[in-house]
C-alpha positions as CSV (number, residue, x, y, z in Angstrom):
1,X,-0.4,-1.1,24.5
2,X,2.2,-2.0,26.7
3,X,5.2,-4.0,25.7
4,X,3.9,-6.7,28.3
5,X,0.8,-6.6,27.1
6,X,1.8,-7.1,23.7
7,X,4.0,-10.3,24.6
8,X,1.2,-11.8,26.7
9,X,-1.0,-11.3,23.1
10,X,1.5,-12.6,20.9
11,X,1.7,-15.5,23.7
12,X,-1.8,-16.2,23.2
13,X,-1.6,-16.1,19.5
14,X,1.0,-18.5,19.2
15,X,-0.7,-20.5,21.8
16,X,-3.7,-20.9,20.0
17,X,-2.2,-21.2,16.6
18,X,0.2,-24.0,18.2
19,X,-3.0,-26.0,19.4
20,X,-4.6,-25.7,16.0
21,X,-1.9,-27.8,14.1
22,X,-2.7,-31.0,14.6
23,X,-6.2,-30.6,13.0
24,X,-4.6,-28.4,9.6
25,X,-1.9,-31.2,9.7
26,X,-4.9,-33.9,9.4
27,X,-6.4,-32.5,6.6
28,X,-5.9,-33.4,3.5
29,X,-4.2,-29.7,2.1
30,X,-2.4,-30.4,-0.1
31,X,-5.4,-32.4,-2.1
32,X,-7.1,-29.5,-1.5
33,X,-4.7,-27.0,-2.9
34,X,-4.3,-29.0,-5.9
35,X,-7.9,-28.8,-6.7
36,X,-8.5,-25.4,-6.5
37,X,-5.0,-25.1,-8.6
38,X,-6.1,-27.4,-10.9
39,X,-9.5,-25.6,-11.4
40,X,-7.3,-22.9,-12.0
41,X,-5.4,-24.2,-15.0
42,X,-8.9,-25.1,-16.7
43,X,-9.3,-21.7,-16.9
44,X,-6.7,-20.6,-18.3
45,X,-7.2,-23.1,-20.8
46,X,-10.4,-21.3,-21.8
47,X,-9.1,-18.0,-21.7
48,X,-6.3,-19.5,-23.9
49,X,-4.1,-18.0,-21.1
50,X,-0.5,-19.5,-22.0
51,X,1.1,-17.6,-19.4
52,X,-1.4,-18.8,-16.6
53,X,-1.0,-22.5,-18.4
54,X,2.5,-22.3,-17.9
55,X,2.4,-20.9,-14.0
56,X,0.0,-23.4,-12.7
57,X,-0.1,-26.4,-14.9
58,X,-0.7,-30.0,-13.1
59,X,2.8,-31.5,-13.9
60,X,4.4,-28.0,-13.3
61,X,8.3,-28.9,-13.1
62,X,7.1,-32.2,-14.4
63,X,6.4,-31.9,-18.4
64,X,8.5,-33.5,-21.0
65,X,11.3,-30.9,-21.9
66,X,9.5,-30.8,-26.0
67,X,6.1,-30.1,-24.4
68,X,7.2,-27.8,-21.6
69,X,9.5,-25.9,-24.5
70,X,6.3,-25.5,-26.7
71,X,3.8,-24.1,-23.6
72,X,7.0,-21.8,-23.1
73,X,7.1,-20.1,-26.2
74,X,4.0,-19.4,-26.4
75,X,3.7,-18.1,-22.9
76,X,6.9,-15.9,-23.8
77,X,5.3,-14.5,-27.1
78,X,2.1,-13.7,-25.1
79,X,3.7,-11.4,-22.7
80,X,5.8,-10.0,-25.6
81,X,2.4,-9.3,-27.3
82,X,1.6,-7.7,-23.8
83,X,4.8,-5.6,-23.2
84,X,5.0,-4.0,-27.1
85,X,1.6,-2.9,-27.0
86,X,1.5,-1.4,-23.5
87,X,5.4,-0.5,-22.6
88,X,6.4,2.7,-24.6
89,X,9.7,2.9,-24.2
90,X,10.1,-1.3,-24.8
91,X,7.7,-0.6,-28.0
92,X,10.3,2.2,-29.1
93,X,13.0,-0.6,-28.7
94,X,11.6,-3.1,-30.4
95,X,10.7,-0.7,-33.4
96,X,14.6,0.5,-33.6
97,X,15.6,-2.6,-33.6
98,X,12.5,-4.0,-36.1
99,X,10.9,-7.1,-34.8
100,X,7.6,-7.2,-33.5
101,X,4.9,-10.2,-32.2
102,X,4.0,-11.6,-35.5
103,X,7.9,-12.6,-36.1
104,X,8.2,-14.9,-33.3
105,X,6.4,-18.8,-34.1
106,X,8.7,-20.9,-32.5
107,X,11.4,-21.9,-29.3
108,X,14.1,-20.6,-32.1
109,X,12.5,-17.6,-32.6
110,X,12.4,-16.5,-28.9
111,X,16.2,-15.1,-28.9
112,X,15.2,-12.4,-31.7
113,X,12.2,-10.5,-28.9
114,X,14.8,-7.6,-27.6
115,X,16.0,-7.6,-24.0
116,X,17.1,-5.2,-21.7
117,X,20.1,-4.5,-19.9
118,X,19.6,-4.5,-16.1
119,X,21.2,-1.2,-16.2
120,X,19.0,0.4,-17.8
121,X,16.4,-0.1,-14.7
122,X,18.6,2.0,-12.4
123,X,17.8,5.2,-15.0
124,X,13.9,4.9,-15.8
125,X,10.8,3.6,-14.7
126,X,9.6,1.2,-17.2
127,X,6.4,0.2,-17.0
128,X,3.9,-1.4,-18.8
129,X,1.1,-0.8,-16.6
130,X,-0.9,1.8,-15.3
131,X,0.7,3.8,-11.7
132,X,-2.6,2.8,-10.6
133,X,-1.9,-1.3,-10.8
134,X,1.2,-1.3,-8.5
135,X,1.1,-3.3,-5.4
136,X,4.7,-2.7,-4.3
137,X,8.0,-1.5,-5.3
138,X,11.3,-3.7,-4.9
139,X,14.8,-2.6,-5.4
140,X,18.0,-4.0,-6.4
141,X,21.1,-2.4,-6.3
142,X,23.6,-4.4,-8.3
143,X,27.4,-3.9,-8.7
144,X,27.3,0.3,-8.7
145,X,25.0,0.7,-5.7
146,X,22.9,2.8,-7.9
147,X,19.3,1.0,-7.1
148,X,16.7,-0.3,-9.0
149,X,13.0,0.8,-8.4
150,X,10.9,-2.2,-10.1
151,X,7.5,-2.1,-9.9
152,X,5.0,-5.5,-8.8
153,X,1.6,-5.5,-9.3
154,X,-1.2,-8.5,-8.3
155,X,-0.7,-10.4,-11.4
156,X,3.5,-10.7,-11.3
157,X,3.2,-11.6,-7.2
158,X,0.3,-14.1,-7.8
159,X,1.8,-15.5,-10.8
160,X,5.1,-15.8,-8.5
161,X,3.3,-17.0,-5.3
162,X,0.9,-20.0,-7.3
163,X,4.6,-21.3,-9.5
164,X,6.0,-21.6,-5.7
165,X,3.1,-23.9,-4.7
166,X,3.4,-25.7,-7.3
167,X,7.1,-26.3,-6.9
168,X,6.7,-26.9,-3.3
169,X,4.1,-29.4,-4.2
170,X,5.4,-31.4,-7.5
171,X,8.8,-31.4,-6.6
172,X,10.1,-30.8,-3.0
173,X,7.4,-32.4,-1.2
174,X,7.9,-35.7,-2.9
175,X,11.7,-35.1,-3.0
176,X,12.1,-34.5,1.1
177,X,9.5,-37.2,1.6
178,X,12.2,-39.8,-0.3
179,X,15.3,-37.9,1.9
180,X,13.5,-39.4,5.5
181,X,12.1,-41.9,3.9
182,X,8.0,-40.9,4.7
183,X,5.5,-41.0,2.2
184,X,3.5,-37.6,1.0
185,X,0.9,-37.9,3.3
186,X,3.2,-38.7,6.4
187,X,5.5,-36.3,5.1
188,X,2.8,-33.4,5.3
189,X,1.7,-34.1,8.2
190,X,5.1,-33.9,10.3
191,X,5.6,-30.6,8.5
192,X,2.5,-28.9,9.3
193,X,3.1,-30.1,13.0
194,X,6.8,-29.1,13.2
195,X,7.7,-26.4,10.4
196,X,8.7,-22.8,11.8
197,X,10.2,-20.5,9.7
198,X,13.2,-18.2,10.9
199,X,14.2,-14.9,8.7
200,X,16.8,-13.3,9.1
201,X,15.6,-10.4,7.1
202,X,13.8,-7.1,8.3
203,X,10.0,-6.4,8.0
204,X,8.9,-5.3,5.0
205,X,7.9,-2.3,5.9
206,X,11.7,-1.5,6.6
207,X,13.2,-2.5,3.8
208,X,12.1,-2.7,-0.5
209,X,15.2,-5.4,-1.0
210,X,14.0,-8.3,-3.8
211,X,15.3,-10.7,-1.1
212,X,13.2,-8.9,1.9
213,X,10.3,-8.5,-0.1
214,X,10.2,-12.4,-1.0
215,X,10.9,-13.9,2.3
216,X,8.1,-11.8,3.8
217,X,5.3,-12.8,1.2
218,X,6.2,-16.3,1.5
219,X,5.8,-15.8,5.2
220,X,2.4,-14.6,4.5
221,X,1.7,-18.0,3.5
222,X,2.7,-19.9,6.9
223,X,-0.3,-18.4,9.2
224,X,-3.3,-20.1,7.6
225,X,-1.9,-22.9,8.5
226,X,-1.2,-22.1,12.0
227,X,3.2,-22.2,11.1
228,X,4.7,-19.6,13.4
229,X,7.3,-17.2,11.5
230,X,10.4,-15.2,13.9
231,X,11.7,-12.3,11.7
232,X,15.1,-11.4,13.6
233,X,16.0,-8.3,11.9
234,X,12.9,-6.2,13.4
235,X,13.6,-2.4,13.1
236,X,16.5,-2.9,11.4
237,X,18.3,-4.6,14.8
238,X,20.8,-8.1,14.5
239,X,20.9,-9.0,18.2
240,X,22.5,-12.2,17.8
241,X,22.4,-13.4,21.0
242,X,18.1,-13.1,21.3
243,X,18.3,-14.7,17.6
244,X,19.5,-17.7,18.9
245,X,17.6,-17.6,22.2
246,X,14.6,-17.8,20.0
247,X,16.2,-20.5,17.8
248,X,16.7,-22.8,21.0
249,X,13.3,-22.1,22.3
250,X,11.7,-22.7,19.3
251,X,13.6,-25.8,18.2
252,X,12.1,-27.6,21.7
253,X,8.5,-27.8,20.2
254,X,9.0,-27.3,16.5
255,X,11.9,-30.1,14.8
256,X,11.4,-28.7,11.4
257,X,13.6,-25.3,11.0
258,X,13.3,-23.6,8.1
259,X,16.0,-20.8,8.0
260,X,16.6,-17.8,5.0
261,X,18.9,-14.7,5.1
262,X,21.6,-13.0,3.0
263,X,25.3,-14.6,3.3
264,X,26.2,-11.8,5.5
265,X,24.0,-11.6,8.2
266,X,24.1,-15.6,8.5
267,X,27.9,-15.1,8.6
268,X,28.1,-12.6,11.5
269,X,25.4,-15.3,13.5
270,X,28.0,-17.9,13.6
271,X,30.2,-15.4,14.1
272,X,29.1,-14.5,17.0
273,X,28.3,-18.5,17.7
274,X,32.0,-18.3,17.6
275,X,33.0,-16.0,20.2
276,X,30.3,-17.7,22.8
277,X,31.4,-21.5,21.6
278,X,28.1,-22.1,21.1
279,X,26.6,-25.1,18.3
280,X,23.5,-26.2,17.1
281,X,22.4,-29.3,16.8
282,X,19.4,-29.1,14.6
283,X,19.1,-31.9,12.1
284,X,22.8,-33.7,11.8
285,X,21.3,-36.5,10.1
286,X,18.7,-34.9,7.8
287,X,16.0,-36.2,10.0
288,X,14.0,-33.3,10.8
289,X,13.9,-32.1,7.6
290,X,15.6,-28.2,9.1
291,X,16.9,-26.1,5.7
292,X,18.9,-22.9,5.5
293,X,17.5,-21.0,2.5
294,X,20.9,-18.3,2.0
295,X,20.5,-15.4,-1.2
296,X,22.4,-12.2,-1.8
297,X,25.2,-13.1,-3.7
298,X,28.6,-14.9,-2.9
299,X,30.6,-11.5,-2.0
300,X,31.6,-9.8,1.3
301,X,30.5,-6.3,1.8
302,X,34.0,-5.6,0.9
303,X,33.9,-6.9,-2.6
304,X,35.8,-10.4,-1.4
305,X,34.4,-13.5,-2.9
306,X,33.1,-16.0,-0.3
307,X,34.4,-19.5,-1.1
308,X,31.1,-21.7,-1.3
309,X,32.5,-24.8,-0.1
310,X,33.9,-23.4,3.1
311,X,30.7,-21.2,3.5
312,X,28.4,-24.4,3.8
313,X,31.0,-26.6,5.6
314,X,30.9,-23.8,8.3
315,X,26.5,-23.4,8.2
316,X,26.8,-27.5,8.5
317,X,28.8,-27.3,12.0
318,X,27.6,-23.8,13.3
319,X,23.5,-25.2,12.8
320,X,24.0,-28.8,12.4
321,X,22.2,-29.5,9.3
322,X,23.1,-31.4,6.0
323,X,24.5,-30.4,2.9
324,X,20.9,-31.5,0.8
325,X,19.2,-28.6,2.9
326,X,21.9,-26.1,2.5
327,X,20.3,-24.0,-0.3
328,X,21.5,-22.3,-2.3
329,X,19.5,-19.3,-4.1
330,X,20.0,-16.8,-7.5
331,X,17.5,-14.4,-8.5
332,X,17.0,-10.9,-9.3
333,X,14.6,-7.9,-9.1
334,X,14.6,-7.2,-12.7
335,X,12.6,-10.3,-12.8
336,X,10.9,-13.2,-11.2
337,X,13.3,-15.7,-12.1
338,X,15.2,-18.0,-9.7
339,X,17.3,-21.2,-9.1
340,X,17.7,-23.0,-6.2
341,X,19.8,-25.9,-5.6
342,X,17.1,-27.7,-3.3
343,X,18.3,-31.2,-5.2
344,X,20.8,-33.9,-3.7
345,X,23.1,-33.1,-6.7
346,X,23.5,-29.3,-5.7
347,X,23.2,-27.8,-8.9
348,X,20.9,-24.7,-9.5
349,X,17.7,-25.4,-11.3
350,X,15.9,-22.8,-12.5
351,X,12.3,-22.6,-11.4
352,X,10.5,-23.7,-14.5
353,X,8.9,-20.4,-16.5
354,X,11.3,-18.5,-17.5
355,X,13.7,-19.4,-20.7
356,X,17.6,-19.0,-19.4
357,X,20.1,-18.1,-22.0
358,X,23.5,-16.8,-22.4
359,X,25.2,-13.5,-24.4
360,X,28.5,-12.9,-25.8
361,X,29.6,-10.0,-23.0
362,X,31.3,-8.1,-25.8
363,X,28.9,-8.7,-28.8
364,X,26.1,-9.6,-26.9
365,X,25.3,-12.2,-29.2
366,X,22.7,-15.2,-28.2
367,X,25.6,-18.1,-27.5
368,X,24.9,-22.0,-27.5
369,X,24.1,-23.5,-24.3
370,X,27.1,-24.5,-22.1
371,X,28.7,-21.2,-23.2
372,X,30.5,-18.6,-20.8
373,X,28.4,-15.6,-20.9
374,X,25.8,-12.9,-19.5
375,X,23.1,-14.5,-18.0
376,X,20.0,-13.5,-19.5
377,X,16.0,-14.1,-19.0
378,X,12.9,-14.4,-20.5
379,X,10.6,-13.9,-18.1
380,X,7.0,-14.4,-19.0
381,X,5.6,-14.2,-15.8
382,X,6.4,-10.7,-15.4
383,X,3.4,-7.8,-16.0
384,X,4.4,-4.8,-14.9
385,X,7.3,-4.8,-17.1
386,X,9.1,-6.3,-19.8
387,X,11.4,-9.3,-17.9
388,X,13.3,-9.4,-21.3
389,X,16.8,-8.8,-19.0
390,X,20.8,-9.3,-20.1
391,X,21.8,-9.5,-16.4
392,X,25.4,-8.5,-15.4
393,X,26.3,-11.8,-14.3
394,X,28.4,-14.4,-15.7
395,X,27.4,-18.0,-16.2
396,X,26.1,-21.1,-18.0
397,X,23.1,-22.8,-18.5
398,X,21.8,-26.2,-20.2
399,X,18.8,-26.6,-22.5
400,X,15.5,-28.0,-20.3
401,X,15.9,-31.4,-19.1
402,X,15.0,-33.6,-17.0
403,X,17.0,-34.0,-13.8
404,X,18.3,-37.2,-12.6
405,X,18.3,-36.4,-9.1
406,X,15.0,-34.9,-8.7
407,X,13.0,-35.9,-11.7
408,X,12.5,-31.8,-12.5
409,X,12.5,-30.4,-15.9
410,X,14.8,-27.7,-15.5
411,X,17.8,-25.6,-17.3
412,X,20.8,-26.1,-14.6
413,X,22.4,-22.8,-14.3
414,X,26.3,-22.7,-13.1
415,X,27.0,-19.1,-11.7
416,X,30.1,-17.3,-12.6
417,X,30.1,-14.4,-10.8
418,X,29.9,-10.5,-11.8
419,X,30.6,-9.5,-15.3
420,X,33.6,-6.7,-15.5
421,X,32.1,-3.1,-15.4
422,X,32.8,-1.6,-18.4
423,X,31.5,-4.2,-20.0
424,X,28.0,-4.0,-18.1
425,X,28.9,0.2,-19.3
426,X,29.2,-0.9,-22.7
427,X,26.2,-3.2,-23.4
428,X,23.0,-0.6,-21.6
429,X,24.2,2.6,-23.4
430,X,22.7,2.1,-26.6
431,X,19.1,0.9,-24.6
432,X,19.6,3.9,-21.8
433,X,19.5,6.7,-24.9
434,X,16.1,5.3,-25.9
435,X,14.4,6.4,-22.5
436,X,12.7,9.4,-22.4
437,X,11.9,12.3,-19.9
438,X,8.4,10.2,-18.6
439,X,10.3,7.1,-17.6
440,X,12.6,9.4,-15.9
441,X,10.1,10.8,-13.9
442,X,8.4,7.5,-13.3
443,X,11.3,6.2,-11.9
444,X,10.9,8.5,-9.2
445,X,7.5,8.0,-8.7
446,X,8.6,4.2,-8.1
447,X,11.7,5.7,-5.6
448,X,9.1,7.3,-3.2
449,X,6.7,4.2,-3.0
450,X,9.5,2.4,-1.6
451,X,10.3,2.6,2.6
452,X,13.9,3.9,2.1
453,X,11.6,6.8,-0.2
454,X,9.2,7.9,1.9
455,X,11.9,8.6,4.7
């Protein structure tokens, strides 16, 4: 096919998908995805399924912090029960170390289930499932730029996918309704007429990035309901000036921009937006409802921190948007955790399943909340592997609450930045000597599933 002929079928695509808008945006969807969720939870209530409970529950983000606490633990000691019986090398770990399933009763006991340094991912594949249960590999490179192959399979993605529903659902919806002042309904509708989403991020065929990976499976969301998706960083290309072509045309029909991309590439956009004196004028009073969703970490290829403040004072005047949809977003590939600071008081909230605590970086020992120290996870979402992770980032985090702001029950997380090296060094070589010769080799297995392995 010619490339005319494919721009005339992508015209009629979006044609047709543009015309069928208006009768998605006047059904009721969102009742209807509730319902099928909420069918959902009832059985995982009889498959006494805490995990699935915990993922897809009806007041997901909106439980009392005792009552969320309590479905947490026992989510957490359920994929424990999981990850010691099926994970050799996390079995061989817990057994050095002598605690096992039956030891853990309640939201103390949580902190004595051994985690893992994310180091120790760059030198084994561990895995707690089959080769044959993998859906995709993702990697992460860190600090060292040695990567991280981590494997995903159907139950960790879908797990992911159904708590971001929710999310969108319990809390943002109702939250951006009160920002423009519409009511659910109203506020549903405008979006399903006017949302397009914009990634600056390859395909995912190009690239096994956590970030990349994300972006594009949440873009696999937008077509049933006829939301058009641009991803600018086809074949690996950043033409800036056809980016914002795109943007322009795009922004005359469709009034509700949704933006994400890593720090850098949105930094050499404006850029570029610099050296033409060109200035969008998307949403300068918060109006349309236009975000800019940014991940990667706050560092310059070089190793420079990027000062925050200045960083979203520039996206404000280069796109015109305001600060409440300036998001902010931390996660990582060794799990499927994440914050975002999607909330008028700009503070990261973690996204509800997993249990966020801190570690001495020399001693490695569980601190109090509001403590300095090594962000770590308990991740029960996770299947493949054991999302027990000591990250080698630096931070703080609260005990779940509720938030003032935005009504979620949460644990706000205050990012630090990187942990020194020979620290990270210090704390993953007592876990690294444990792997053996198989997760070696399945760490390659995981390398050549990925698009930068089969090159």
């Amino acid at each position: 096919m010619s490339p005319t002929d494919e721009a005339n079928k992508m015209g009629i695509r979006e044609r047709i998908m543009r015309g069928m808008r208006p009768l998605i945006a006047s059904l009721p969807a969102p009742e209807m995805v509730t319902m099928a969720l909420d069918a959902g939870y009832l059985w995982t209530r009889y498959r006494n399924d805490y995990i699935g409970q915990l993922v897809i529950h009806p007041k997901h983000g909106l439980l009392p912090a005792e009552e969320f606490k309590d479905l947490q633990t026992k989510a957490i000691r359920q994929a424990f029960k999981h990850h010691y019986k099926d994970c050799a090398f996390y079995h061989n770990q817990c057994k050095s170390i002598g605690v096992k399933p039956d030891d853990i009763h309640s939201f103390d006991d949580i902190t004595k289930i051994p985690q893992i340094p994310a180091e120790t991912f760059k030198q084994g594949g561990i895995l707690s499932v089959p080769e044959n249960k993998i859906l995709t590999v993702v990697t992460t490179s860190g600090t060292s730029g040695l990567p991280s192959y981590l494997a995903r399979d159907i139950t960790s993605l879908g797990r992911l996918i159904i708590e971001g529903i929710r999310y969108i659902i319990n809390i943002l919806y109702p939250m951006c309704g009160k920002i423009i002042g519409k009511s659910l309904k109203d506020y549903y509708r405008y979006a399903m007429k006017n949302w397009h989403f914009g990634l600056f991020i390859p395909s995912i065929k190009e690239s096994s990035s956590w970030m990349t990976q994300v972006s594009n499976y949440a873009g696999l969301l937008a077509p049933p309901f006829a939301i058009p998706v641009d991803i600018y960083l086809k074949e690996m290309e950043f033409n800036p000036e056809k980016i914002l072509e795109k943007i322009k045309e795009a922004n005359k029909e469709d009034k509700m921009m949704c933006f994400a991309g890593f720090h850098y590439i949105i930094n050499e956009m404006m850029n570029y937006m610099d050296e033409t004196g060109e200035m969008l004028e998307l949403d300068p009073m918060g109006e349309n409802v236009c975000v800019m969703i940014i991940a990667g970490g706050w560092k310059k290829l070089s190793g420079e921190a990027i000062d925050k403040k200045a960083f979203r004072k520039k996206i404000k005047e280069h796109f015109g948007l305001i600060e409440t949809f300036i998001v902010d977003v931390y996660g990582f590939g060794e799990s499927n955790y994440f914050a975002v600071d999607f909330c008028p008081s700009k503070k990261l909230h973690s996204i509800c399943s997993p249990l966020t605590i801190t570690r001495d970086p020399d001693t490695l020992e569980v601190q109090d909340f509001g403590e300095k120290g090594l962000i770590s996870v308990y991740d029960p979402t996770m299947n493949t592997f054991p999302a027990f992770v000591i990250t080698d980032d630096l931070g703080r985090v609260t005990e779940p609450q509720i938030c003032e702001s935005c009504g979620m029950t949460t644990q706000f997380l205050e990012y630090l930045g990187r942990a020194p090296k020979a620290e990270l060094r210090s704390c993953g070589l007592k876990t690294q000597q444990l792997l053996t010769d198989k997760d070696k080799r399945e760490l390659e297995m995981l390398r050549m599933r990925t698009p930068e392995g089969r090159k």
